[in-house]
C-alpha positions as CSV (number, residue, x, y, z in Angstrom):
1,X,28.9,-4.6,-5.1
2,X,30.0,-7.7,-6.3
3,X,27.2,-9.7,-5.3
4,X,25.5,-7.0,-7.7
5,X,27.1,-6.9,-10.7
6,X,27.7,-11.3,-10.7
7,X,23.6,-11.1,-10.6
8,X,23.2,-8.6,-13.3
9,X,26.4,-9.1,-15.7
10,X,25.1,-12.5,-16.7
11,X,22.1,-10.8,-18.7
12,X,24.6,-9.0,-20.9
13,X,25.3,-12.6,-22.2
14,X,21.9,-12.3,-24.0
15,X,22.7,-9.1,-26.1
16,X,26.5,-10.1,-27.6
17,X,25.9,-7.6,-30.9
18,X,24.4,-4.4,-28.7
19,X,27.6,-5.5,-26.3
20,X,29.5,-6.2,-29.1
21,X,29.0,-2.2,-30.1
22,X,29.4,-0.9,-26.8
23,X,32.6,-2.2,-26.1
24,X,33.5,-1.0,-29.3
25,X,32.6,3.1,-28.7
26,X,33.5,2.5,-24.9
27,X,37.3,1.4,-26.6
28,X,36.8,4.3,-29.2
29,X,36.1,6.9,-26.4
30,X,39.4,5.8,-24.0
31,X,41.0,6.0,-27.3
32,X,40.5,9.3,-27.7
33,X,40.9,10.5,-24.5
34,X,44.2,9.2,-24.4
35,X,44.9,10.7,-28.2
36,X,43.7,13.9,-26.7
37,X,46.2,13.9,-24.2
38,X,48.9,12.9,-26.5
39,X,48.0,15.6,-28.8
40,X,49.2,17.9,-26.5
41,X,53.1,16.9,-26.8
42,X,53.6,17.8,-30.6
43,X,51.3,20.8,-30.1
44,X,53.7,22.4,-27.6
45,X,57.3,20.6,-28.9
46,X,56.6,20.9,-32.8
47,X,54.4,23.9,-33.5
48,X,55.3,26.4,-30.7
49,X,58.9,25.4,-29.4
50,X,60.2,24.2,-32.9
51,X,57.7,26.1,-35.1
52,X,56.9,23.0,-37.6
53,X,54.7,24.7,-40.0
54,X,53.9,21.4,-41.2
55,X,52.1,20.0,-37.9
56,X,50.8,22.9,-37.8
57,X,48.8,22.0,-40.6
58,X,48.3,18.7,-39.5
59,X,47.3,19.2,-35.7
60,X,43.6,20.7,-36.6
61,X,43.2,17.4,-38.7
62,X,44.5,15.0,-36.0
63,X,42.3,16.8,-33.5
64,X,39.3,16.7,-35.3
65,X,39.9,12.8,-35.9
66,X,40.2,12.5,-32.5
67,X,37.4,14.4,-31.0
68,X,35.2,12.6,-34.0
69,X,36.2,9.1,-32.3
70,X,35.7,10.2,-28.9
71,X,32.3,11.4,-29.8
72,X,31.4,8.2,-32.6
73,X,32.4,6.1,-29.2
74,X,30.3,7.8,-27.1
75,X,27.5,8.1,-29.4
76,X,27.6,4.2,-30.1
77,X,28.4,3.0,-26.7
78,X,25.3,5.7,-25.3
79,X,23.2,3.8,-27.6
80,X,23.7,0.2,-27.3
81,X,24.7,0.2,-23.2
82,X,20.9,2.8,-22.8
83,X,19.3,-0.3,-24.9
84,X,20.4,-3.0,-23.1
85,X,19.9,-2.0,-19.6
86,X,16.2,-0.6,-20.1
87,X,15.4,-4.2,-22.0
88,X,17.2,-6.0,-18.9
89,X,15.0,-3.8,-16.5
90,X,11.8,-4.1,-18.6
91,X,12.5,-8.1,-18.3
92,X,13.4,-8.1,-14.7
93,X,10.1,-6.1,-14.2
94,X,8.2,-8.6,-16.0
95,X,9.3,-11.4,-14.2
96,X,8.8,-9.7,-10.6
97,X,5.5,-8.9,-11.7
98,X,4.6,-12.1,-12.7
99,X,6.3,-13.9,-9.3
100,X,3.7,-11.7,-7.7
101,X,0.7,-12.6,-9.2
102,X,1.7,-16.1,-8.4
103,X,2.1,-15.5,-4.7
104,X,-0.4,-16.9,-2.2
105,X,-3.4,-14.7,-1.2
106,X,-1.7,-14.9,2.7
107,X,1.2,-13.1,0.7
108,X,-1.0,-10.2,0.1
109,X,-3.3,-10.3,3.3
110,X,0.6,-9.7,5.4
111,X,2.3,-7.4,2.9
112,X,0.1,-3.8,2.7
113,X,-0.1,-3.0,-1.1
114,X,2.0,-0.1,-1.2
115,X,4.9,-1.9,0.0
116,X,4.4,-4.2,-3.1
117,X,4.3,-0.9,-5.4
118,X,6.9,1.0,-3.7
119,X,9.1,-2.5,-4.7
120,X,7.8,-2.9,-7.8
121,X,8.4,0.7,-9.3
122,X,11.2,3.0,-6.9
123,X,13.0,-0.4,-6.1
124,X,12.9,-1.1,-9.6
125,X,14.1,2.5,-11.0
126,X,16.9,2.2,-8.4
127,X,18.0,-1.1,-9.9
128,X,17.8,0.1,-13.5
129,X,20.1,2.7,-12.5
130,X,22.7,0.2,-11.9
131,X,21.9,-2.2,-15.4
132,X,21.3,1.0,-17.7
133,X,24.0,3.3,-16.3
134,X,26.3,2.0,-14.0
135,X,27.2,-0.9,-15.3
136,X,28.5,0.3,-18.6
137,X,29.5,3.4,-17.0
138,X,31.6,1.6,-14.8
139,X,33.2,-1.0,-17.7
140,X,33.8,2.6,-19.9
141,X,35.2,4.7,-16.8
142,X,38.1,1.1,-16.1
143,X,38.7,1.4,-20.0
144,X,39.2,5.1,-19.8
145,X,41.4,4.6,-16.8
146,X,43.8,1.8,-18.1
147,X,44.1,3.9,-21.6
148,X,45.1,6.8,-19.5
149,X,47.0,4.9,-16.9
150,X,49.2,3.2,-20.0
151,X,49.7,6.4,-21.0
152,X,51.3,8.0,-18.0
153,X,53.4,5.1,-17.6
154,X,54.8,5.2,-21.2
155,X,55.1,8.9,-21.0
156,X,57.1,9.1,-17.3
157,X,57.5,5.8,-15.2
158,X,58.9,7.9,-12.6
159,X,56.3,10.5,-12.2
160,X,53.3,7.7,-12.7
161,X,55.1,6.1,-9.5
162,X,54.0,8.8,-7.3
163,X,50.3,9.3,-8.8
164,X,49.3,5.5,-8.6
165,X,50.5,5.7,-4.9
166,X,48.9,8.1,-3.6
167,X,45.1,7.5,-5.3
168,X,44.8,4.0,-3.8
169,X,45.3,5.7,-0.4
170,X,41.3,7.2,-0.9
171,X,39.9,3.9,-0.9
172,X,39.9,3.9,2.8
173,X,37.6,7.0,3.7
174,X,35.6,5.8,0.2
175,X,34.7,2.4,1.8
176,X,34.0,4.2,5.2
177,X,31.5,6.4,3.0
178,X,30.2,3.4,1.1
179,X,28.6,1.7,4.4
180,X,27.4,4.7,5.3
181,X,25.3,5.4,2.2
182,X,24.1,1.6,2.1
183,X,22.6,2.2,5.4
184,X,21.0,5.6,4.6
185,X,19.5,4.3,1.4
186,X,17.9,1.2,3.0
187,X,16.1,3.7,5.2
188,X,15.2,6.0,2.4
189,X,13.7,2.9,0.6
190,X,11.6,1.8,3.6
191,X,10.7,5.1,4.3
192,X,9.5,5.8,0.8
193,X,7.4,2.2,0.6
194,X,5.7,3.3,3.9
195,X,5.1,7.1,2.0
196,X,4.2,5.4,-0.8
197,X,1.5,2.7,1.6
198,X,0.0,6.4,3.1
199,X,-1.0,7.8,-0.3
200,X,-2.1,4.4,-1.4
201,X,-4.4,4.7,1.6
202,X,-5.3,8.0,1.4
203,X,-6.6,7.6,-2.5
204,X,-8.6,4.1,-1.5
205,X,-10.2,5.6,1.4
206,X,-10.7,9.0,0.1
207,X,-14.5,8.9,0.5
208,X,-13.8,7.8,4.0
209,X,-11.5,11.0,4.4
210,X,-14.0,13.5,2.6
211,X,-17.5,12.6,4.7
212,X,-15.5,12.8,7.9
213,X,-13.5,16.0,7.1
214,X,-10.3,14.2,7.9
215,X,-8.2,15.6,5.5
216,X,-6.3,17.6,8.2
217,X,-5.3,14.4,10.3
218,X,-4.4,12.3,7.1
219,X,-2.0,15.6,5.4
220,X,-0.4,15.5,9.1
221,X,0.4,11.5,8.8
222,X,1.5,12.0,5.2
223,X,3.9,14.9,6.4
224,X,5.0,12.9,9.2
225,X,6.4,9.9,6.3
226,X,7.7,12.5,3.8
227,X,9.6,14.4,6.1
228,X,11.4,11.0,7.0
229,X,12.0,10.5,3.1
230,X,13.4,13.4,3.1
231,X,15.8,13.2,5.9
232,X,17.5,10.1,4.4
233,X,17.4,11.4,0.9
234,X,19.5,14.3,2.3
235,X,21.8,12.2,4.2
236,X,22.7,10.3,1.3
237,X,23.2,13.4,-0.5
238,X,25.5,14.7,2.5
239,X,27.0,11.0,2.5
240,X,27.9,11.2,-1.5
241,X,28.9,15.3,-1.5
242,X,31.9,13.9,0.5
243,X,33.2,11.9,-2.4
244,X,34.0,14.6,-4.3
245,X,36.4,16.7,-1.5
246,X,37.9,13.6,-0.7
247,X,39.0,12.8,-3.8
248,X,39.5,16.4,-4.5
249,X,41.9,17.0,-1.7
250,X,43.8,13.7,-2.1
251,X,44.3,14.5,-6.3
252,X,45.7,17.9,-5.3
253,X,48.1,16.1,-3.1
254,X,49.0,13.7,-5.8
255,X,49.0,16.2,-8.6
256,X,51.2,18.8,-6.5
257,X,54.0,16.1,-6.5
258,X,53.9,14.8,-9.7
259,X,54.0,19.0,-10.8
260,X,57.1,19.4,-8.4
261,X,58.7,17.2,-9.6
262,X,57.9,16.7,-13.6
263,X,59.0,20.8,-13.0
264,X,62.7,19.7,-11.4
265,X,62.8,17.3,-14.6
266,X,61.9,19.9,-17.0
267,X,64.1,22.3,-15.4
268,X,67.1,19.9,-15.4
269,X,66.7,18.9,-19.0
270,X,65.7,15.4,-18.6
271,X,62.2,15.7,-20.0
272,X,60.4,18.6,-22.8
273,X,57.9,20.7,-21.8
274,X,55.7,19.2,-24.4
275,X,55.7,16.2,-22.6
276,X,55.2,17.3,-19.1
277,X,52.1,19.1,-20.1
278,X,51.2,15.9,-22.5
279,X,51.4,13.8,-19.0
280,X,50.3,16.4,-16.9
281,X,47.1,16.7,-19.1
282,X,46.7,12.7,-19.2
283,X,47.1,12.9,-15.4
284,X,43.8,15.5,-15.3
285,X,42.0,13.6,-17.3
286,X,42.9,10.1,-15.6
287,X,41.5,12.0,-12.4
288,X,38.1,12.7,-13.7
289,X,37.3,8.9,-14.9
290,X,38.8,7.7,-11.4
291,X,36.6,10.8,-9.2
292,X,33.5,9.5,-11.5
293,X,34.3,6.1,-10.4
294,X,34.2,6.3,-6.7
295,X,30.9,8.4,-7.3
296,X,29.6,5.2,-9.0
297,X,30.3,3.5,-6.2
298,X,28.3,5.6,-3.9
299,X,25.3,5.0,-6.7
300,X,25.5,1.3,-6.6
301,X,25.3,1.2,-2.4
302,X,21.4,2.6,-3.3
303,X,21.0,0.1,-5.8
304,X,22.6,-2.9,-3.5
305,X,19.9,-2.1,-1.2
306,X,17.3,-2.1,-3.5
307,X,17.9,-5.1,-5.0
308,X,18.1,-6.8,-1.7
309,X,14.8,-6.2,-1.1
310,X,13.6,-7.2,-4.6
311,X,15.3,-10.5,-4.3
312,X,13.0,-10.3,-0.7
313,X,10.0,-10.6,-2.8
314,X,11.6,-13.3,-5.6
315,X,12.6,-15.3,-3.0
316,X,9.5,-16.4,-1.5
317,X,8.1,-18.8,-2.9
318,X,4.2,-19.6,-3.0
319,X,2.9,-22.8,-0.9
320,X,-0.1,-23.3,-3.0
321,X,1.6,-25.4,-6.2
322,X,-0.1,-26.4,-9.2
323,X,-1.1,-30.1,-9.6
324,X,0.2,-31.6,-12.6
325,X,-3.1,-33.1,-14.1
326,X,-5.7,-30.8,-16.5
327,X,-9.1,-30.5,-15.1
328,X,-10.8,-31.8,-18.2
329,X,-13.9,-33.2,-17.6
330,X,-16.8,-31.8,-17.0
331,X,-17.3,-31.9,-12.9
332,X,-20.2,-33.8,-11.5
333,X,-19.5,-33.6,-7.7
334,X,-17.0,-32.1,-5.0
335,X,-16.7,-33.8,-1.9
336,X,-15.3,-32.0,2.0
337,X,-13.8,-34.9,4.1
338,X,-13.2,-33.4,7.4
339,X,-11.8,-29.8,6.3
340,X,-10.1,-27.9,8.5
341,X,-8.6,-24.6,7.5
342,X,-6.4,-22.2,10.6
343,X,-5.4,-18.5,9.6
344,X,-1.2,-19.3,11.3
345,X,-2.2,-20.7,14.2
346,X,-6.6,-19.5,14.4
347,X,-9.0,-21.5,13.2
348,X,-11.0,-20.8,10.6
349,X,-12.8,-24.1,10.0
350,X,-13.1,-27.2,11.9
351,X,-14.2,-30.4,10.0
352,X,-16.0,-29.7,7.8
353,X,-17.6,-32.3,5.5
354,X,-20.5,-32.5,2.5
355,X,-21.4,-33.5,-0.6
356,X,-22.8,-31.5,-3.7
357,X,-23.5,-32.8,-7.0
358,X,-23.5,-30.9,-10.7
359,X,-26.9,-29.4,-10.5
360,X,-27.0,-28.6,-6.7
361,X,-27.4,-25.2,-5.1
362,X,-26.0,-24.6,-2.0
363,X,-26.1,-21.6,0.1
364,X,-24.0,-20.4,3.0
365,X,-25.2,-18.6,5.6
366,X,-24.2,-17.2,9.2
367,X,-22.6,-14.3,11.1
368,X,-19.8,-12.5,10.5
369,X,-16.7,-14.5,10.8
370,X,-18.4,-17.7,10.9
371,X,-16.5,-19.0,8.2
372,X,-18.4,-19.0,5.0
373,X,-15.6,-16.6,3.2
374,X,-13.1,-19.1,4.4
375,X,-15.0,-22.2,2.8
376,X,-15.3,-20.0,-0.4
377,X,-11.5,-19.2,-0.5
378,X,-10.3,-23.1,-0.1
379,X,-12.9,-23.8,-3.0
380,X,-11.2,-21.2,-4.8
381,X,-8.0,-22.8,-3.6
382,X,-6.7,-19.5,-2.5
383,X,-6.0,-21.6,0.2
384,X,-5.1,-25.6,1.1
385,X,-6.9,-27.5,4.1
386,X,-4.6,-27.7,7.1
387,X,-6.7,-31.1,7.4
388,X,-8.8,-32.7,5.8
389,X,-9.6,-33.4,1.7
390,X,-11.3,-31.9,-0.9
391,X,-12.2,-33.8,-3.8
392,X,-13.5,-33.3,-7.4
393,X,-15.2,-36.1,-9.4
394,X,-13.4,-38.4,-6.6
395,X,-10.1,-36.9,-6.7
396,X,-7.6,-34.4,-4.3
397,X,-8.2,-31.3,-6.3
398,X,-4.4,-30.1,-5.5
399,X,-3.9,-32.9,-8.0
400,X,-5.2,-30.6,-10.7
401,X,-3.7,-27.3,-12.1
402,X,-4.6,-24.2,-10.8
403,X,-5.2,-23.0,-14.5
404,X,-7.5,-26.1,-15.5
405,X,-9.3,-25.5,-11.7
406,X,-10.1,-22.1,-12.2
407,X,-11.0,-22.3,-15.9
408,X,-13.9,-24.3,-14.3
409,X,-14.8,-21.8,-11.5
410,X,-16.5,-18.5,-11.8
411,X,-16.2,-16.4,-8.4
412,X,-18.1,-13.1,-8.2
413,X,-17.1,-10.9,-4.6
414,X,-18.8,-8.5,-3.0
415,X,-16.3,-6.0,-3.7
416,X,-16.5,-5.6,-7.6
417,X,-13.4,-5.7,-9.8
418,X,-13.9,-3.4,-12.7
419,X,-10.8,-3.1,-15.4
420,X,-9.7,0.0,-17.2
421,X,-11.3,-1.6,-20.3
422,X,-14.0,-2.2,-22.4
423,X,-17.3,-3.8,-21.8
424,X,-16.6,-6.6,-23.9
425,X,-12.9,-7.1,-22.6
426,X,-14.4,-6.9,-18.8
427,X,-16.8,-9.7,-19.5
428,X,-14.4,-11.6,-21.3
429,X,-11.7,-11.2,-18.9
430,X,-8.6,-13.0,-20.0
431,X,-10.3,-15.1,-22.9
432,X,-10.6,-13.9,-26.4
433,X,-13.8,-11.6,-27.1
434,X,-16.4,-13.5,-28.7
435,X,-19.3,-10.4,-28.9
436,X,-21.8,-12.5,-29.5
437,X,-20.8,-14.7,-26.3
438,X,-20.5,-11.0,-24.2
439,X,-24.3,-10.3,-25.1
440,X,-25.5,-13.6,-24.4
441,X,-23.6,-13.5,-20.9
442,X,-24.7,-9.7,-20.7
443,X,-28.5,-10.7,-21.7
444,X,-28.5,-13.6,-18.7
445,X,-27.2,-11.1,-16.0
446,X,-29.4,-8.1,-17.2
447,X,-26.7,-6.0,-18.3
448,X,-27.5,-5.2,-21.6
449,X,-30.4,-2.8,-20.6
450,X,-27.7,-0.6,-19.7
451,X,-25.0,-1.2,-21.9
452,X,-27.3,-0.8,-24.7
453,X,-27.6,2.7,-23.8
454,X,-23.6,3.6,-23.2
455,X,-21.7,5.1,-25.9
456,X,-20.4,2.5,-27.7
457,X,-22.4,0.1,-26.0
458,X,-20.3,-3.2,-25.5
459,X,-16.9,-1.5,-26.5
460,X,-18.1,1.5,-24.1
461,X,-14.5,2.0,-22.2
462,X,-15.0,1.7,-18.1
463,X,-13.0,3.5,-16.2
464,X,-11.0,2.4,-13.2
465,X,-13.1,0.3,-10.8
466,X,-15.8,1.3,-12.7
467,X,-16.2,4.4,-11.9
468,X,-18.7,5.4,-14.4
469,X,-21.3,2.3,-13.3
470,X,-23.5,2.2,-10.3
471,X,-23.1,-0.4,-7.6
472,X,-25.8,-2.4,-9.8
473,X,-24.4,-1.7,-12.9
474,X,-21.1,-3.1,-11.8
475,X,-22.2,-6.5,-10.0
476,X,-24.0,-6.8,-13.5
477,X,-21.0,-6.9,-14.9
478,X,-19.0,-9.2,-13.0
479,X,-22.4,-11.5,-13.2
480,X,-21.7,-11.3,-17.0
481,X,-18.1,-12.5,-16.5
482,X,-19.0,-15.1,-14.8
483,X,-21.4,-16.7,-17.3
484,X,-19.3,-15.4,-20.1
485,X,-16.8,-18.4,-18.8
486,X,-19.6,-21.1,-18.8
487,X,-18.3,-22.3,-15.7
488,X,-19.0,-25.9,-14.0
489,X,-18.7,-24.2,-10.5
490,X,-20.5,-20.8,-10.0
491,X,-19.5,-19.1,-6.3
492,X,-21.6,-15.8,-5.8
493,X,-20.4,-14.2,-2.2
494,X,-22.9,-12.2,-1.7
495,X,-23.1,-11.2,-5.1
496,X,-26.2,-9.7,-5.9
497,X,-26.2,-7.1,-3.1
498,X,-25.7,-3.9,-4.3
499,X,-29.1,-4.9,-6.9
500,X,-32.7,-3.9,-6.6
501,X,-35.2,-6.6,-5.3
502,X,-36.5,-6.5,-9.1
503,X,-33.0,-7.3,-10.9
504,X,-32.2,-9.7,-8.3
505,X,-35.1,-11.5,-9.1
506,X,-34.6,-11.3,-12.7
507,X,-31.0,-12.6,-12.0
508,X,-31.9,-15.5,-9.9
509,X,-34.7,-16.2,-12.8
510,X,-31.5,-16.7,-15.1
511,X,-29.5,-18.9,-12.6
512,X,-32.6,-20.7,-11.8
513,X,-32.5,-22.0,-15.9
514,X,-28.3,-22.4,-15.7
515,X,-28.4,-24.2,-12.5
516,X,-28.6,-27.8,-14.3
517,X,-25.4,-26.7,-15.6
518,X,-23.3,-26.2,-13.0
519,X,-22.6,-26.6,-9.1
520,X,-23.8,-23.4,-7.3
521,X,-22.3,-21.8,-4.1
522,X,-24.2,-18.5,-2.9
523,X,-23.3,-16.9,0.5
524,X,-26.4,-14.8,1.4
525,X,-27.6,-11.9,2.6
526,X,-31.2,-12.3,1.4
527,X,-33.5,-14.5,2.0
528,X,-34.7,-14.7,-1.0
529,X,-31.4,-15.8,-2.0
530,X,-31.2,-18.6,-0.4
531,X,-35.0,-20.2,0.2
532,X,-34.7,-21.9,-2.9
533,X,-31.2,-24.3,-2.9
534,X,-31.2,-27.5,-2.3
535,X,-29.0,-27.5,0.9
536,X,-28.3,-24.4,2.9
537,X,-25.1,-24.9,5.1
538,X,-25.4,-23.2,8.6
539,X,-22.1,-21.7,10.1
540,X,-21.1,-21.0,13.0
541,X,-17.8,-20.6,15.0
542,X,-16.0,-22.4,12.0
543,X,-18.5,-25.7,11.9
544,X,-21.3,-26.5,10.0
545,X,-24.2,-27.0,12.8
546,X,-27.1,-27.2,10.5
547,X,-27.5,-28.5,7.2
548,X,-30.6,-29.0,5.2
549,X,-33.4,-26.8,2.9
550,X,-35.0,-23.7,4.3
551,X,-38.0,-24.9,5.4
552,X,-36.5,-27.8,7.4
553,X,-33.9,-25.2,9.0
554,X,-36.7,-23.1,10.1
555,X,-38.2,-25.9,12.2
556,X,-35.3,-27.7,13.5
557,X,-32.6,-25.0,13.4
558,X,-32.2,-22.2,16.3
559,X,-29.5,-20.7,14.5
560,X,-31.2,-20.4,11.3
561,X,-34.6,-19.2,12.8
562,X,-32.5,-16.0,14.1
563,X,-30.4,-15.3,10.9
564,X,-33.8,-16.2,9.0
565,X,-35.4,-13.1,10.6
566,X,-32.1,-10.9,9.9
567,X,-31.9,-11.9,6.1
């Protein structure tokens, strides 16, 4: 807990007006709870023992001036505390959001994607929790609870004594509680990432699910998770419902005394029975704040947890570091000097090493798992060489910033990413819309037959992943992105293969006239695709073991010859 709140209390530094306020209605509503209490003296004393008409006609006045601050307080303290803790959690969402996206791609190949949304959304709510409730609930409940406690003390020294014992005492079995819910809500919040990991898989594999009438097995496997989130929900439940008997049991005690007693000094004359009841009454309400207290306790063991594992994800740090120096200048060559690349401790890519120079195609080709996705991804610098250099223009490209790098290289996958977005804002994916730029790039990959006919043609609104595009629709699209950027480095794995023989040729028609432009990578899956580079590399195992144009490769190349007749 203290860990907790020495994290999060800093960010209230940031909002000293909205604090400012709250401390004000938080001081307003201890105020009048201790007024309200204090009312009760005169009330008994003046109007009904002494029968003072005149506070009689003063009492409805003093309480509605009382109640009125109690409720202003609350009102403005609500307010300001509620505003503060959602803008600390919308910032503290933004920034874990961001740390992600600057993770390493290993990050996200280890860590299933469900795990990263159950952290990034029920971690998160969990935390808020503590910022936009707790926290000010707790500050409010301590102001409320030395108001009071000043009180009692003023009112009856004596009878305070035996109260203020006798509470501490329930810190013990509260502690014991504490653990207990800490542990039960780390298991709820793994068992609700792993829930949350099922129904990620369920909704990305659903066609998977629906062809092999599986729905059955998967409901059974969901079950299976949900039942454990469940089971620790309820045990925190069980573990917090304890709080309130406990505390229960140990104010009765407490509040039997002080009654026995306060009675014998009534009775003896030593104190009026205006303000017995006026202490008694501050003694109720000084019970409520302290029972609400402990129960924020309970809360902040859920969010302790939670935050741990947030802090998991903040922590690391990615190994792939941007250089210091812009890529500004147009590139004219990249260089491989004895690459190597391993996956932890399996090798990906042993020494590899070639040339290529601004104009130059070259196409990868072999089995699966030969390494050509591997090359592609340490071009991309999703990852570094365990060995070896890779240069650009002559220089280490981990000397140059990631942003500058990528700015110069467009990368089209396989597996197409579609936004929930416009045409336009698709093709100009994180770059300002130039529309006449998104037809030209739209034109070159033959998109614009389609798009002409959507909707709203280039501000046509795709739906997630592109649902409402065919396979060739969509690698038209990302095509289009890529040209959009005018990129020095084009990388196309296997991009073209959800087209028709006729708009593939059309396409490699367009990169044919671009290809002076830029250095071109293409992994293949078509012959076609590849008959024309300049240099096809020939993988196999992780090495290059042939390297030269198709026709040459068919001749001298074993390797080739077989893939040839595959492609």
């Amino acid at each position: 807990m203290k860990e907790l709140l020495k994290q999060y209390l800093p960010y209230l530094s940031g909002y000293k007006r909205e604090f400012f306020f709250a401390i004000l209605g938080m001081i307003a509503v201890a105020v009048g709870t201790a007024g309200t209490a204090q009312l009760i003296k005169p009330v008994l004393d003046d109007v009904f023992i002494n029968k003072d008409t005149y506070m009689l006609a003063l009492m409805p006045f003093l309480l509605f001036g009382v109640f009125t601050l109690k409720g202003v307080g609350s009102y403005i303290q609500t307010y300001y505390t509620s505003y503060i803790g959602q803008d600390v959690v919308r910032k503290l969402r933004d920034n874990l959001v961001s740390h992600l996206t600057h993770l390493d791609m290993s990050f996200f190949k280890q860590i299933h994607s469900g795990e990263i949304l159950s952290r990034t959304t029920n971690d998160i709510s969990r935390i808020q929790a503590v910022v936009a409730n707790i926290i000010p609930d707790l500050i409010r409940e301590i102001l409320t609870i030395i108001a009071l406690t000043g009180y009692v003390i003023y009112e009856s020294p004596k009878l305070a004594l035996y109260f203020l014992i006798i509470m501490p005492l329930a810190i013990f079995p509260l502690s014991k509680l504490a653990k207990k819910m800490r542990r039960y809500s780390k298991s709820s919040q793994e068992s609700t990432a792993d829930m949350t990991s099922r129904l990620g898989e369920i909704l990305s594999n659903i066609e998977v699910i629906k062809s092999n009438s599986t729905q059955k097995y998967e409901q059974k496997r969901f079950e299976a998770q949900n039942q454990n989130v469940f089971k620790y929900i309820m045990k925190q439940i069980k573990t917090n419902a304890l709080t309130s008997p406990v505390m229960e049991i140990l104010g009765s005690v407490a509040i039997g005394i002080v009654i026995f007693i306060g009675g014998t000094e009534v009775i003896e004359g030593r104190m009026s029975v205006g303000s017995f009841f006026a202490f008694a009454a501050a003694l109720f309400m000084l019970y409520d704040p302290i029972k609400r207290l402990s129960k924020l306790y309970n809360r902040a063991q859920d969010a302790i947890t939670a935050n741990i594992r947030m802090n998991e994800l903040l922590d690391t740090q990615p190994t792939i570091t941007s250089g210091q120096t812009i890529l500004t200048d147009t590139v004219q060559n990249i260089s491989l000097k004895d690459v190597s690349l391993n996956y932890d401790n399996t090798p990906a890519l042993k020494h590899i090493s070639f040339d290529v120079q601004r104009g130059e195609s070259i196409a990868l080709v072999g089995d699966s798992g030969a390494g050509k996705s591997s090359l592609v991804n340490l071009l991309v610098r999703f990852y570094d060489p365990s060995s070896g250099n890779i240069l650009i223009n002559t220089r280490d490209y981990r000397d140059f910033t990631l942003e500058s790098l990528h700015h110069k290289i467009a990368y089209v996958t396989q597996r197409i990413y579609i936004f929930n977005d416009s045409v336009a804002a698709n093709v100009a994916y994180g770059e300002e819309i130039d529309e006449q730029r998104v037809v030209e790039a739209l034109d070159k990959a033959f998109a614009m037959e389609f798009v002409d006919k959507l909707e709203s043609g280039i501000h046509t609104q795709l739906s997630e992943g592109g649902g409402n595009l065919s396979g060739g629709q969509r690698q038209r699209i990302a095509l289009a992105r890529a040209l959009y950027k005018n990129p020095d480095i084009l990388i196309l794995d296997e991009a073209t293969s959800a087209l028709d023989n006729k708009s593939e040729a059309l396409i490699q028609q367009a990169l044919t006239k671009l290809k002076p432009e830029m250095i071109t990578f293409t992994v293949a899956h078509r012959l076609s695709t590849v008959e024309d580079a300049d240099k096809i590399l020939v993988f196999e195992n992780g090495k290059i073991i042939c390297s030269d144009t198709h026709d040459n490769l068919l001749n001298n190349c074993q390797v080739y010859q077989r893939l040839a007749s595959k492609l």
